[in-house]
N, C-alpha and C positions, 0 to 999 in steps of 0.2 A: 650804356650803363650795364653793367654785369650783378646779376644775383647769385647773391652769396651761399644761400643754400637751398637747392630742388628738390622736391620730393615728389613722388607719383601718387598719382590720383586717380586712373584710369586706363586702358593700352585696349584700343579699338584695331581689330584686324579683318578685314573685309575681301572675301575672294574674288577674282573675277578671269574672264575668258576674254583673253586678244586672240586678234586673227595678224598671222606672222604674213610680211608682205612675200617674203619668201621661201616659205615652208620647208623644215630640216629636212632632208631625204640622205639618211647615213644610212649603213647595211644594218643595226639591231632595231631602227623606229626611223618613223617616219610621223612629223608632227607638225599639224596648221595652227593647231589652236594652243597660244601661248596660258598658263594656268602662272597667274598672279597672284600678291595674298600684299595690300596694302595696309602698313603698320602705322597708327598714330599711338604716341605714346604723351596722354595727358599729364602735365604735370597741376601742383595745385594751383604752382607759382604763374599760370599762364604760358608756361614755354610748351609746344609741343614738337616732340621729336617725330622724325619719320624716317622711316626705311621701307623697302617691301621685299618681296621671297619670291621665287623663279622655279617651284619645285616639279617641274616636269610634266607629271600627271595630275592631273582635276582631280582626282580620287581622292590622293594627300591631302588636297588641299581642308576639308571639314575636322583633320585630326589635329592637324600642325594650325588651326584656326581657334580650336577645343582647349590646344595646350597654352597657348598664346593668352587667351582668354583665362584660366587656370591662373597664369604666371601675372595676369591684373589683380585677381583678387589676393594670389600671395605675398606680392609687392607692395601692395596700399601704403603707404604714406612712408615707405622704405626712400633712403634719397637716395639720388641719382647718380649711384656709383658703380662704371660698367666692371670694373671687375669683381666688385662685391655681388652684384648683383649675376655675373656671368658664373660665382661658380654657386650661388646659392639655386639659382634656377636647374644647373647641369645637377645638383646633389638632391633636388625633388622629386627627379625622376633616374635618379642612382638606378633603382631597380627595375627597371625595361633599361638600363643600357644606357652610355654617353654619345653611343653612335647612331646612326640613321634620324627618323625624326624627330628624336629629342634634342639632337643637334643643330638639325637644320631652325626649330622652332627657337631654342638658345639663342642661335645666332642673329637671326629677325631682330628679337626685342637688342641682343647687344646694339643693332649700326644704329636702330631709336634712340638706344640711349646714350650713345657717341654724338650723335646730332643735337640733341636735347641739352647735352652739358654744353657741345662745342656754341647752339646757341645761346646762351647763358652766361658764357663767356664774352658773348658779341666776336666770335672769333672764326676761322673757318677752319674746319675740322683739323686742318695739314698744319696750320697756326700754331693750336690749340698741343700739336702732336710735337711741337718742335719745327717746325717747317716752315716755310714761305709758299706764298700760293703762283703756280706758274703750271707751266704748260706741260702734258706729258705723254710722251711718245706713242703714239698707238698705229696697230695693222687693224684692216674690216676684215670681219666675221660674219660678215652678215649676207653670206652665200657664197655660193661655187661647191654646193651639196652635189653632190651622187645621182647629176641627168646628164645628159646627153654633151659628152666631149667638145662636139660640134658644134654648141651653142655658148661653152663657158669664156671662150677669147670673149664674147660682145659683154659676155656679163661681169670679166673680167675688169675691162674699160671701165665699165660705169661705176661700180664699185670703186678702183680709182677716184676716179671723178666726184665722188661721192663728198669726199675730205681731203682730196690731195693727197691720200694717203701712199707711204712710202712701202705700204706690207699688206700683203693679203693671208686671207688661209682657204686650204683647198682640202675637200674631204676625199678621200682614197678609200677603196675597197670593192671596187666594180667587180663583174663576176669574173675577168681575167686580169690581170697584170698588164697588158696589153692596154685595155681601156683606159688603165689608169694613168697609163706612159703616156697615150696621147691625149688624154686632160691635162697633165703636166705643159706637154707641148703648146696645146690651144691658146693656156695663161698665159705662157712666154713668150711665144708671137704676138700676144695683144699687147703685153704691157714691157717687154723686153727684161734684159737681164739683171738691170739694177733693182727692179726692185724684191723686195725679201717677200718670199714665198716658203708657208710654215704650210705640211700637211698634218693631216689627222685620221688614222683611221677606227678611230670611235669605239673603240673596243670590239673589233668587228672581225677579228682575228684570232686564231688556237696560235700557237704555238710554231707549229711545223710551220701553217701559212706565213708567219710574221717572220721566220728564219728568211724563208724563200723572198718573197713583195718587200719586205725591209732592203736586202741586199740590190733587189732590185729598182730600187730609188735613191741608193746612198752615192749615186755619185752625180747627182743634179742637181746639188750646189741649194738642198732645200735647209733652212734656217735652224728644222727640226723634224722631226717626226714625233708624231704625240700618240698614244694611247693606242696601240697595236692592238693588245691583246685585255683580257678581262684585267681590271685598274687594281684587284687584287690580288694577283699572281707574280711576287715583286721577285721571286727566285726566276721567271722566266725573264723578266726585266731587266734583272742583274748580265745574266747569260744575253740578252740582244747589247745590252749596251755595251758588254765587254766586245763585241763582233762588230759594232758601227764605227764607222765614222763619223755620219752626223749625229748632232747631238740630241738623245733621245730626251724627251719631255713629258711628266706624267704629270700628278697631281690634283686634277677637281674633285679626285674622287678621296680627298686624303678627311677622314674625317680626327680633325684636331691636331698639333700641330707632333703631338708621339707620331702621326703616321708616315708624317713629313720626314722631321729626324730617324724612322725606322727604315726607309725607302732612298735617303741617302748612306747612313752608313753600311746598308747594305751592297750601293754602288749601284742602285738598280735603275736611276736617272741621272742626268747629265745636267738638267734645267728641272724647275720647279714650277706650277701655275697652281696656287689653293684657288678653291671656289670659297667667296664668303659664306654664303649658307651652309657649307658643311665644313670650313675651318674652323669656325666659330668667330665669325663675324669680326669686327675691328678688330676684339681682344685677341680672338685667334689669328687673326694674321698677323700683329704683331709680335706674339712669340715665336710664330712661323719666319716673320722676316729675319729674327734675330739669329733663327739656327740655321736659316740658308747663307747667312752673311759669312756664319763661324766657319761653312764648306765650302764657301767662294760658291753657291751655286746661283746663279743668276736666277730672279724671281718676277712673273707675269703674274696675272688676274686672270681670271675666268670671271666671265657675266661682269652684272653689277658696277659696269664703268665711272661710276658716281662716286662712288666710295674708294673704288679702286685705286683713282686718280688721285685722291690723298692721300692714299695710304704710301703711294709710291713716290709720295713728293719724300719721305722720307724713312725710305727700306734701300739700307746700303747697297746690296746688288741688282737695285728694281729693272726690269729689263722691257718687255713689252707686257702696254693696256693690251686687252682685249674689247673691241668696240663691235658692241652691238646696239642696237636703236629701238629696240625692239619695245620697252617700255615708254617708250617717246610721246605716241598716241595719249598717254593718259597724264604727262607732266606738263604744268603749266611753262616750265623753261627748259626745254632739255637743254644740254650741254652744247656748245660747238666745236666741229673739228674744222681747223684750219691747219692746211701743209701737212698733214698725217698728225697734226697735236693737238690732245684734250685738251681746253682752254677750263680751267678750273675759273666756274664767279668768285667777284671779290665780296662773298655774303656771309653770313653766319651761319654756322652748322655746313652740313655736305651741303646742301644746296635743291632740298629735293622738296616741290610743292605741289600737290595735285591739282589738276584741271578736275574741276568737279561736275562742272556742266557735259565734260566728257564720258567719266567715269558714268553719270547717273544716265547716260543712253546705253552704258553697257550692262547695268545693274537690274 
């Protein structure tokens, strides 16, 4: 049975500290302790929506909890309209700015409220979007960070192994070129040449370097290279992509979907990946879908595989999930990958329920 009209009543956002099974080690940070921020978004009708936020550093997390809590008491009994409500929230905090953690806090309560309608409807989110619920392509993420060359072939494997997956990503930026060549090599003797190997080098790179280590990987047959140099420098973007061959990939760092459309017409990528907490959540990436469509530029996810996974059941050039597991620990169902494919439940809303008996050993 579907209800006819929701309206909020509540939006509870709760921080917390995972320990990552495989700790990020890129050249600008290096990080064990994952910083969560779990979204329940009360309606009066009994439906509640959820999402949660990945925002890097612990520190963020008490402001982007502060604004969250804010956007409960301004919402009250407002119904559950995500882009009513996406751009009334974005225009409360007009003055600090649309970008940074106004944004990322935006986009929190948006996927809440994407879920909340989508359960409402008794529909699953991709449903709900136009879509059919199925399966969708994904490479792990979920290591082959910046240690030791000589260990990544094993760690390669298992990863594979992981989900059958048909793609991996591998982070570059070791102290020479060299290192990096034979981390490339390690992958590829372990898991051979079919399958697809995306690197990343984490913004870990000026300029001159990224001329040099770019050129010097573009003929290893990698899927992409991501994020060379600092995520706002799109005139030096422009200038590496017109010099590749492989296809250069930017994006998590696009806050909303202007920065998307400013970052291709300037030519400055080849491929596209928003992050939802700083696209702005479902609603942003769907306007983001629709102007990488209008450039023919093929469009990934960054984080947040849950949501991802529907969104891409219906974004015309959707290209690769990004799968991470990382929030796994504290869901009562995570996701399953079988053969390299997110298997979307057949549930209402994204599909996102917390283990609370979990959550309250970490609280």
């Amino acid at each position: 049975m579907t209800i006819g009209r929701l309206t909020i009543k509540s939006i509870r956002a709760r921080p917390l500290i995972l320990k990552l099974e495989r700790p990020i080690v890129a050249r600008i940070a290096t990080i064990s302790d994952w910083p969560v921020i779990l979204i329940d978004l009360f309606t009066n009708e009994g439906v509640v929506g959820r999402s949660y936020l990945e925002p890097y550093t612990p520190k963020a997390m008490k402001y982007i909890v502060a604004a969250l809590e804010d956007f409960g008491e301004l919402l009250e009994g407002h119904a559950v309209a995500p882009t009513e409500i996406f751009e009334l929230t974005r225009k409360s905090l007009h003055f600090v700015g649309y970008q940074g953690l106004s944004m990322i806090a935006v986009s929190g309560l948006d996927m809440a409220a994407w879920d909340a309608l989508a359960k409402a409807a008794n529909l699953p989110l991709c449903v709900l979007l136009g879509g059919t619920v199925g399966p969708v392509k994904a490479y792990n993420s979920n290591g082959l960070w910046l240690t030791d060359p000589a260990q990544l072939g094993e760690e390669a494997a298992r990863l594979i192994q992981e989900g059958g997956f048909a793609g991996l990503k591998i982070r570059l930026g070791r102290a020479t070129v060299d290192q990096d060549l034979r981390a490339i090599e390690a992958v590829r003797a372990a898991v051979g040449a079919d399958v697809h190997l995306m690197a990343d080098f984490n913004q870990g790179l000026d300029l001159a370097e990224a001329l040099v280590r770019c050129q010097s990987v573009d003929s290893l047959g990698l899927d992409w290279i991501e994020e060379p140099i600092v995520y706002d420098n799109l005139d030096g973007y422009a200038r590496l992509a017109s010099q590749l061959k492989t296809p250069l990939q930017i994006g998590e760092n696009f806050y909303g979907h202007r920065d998307l459309h400013r970052a291709l017409q300037m030519k400055a990528c080849d491929l596209v990946m928003p992050d939802f907490m700083r696209i702005g959540g479902v609603t942003g990436w769907l306007k983001s879908a629709a102007i990488a469509a209008a450039f023919g530029a093929p469009i990934s996810t960054h984080l947040y595989p849950e949501v991802g996974a529907h969104v891409m059941r219906v974004s015309e050039t959707s290209h690769w999930l990004e799968w991470q597991n990382w929030v796994n620990p504290i869901l009562k169902q995570p996701y399953e990958v079988v053969d390299g494919m997110l298997h979307i439940p057949a549930v209402a809303g994204v599909g996102l329920d917390w283990d609370e008996a979990a959550i309250g050993v970490r609280d």
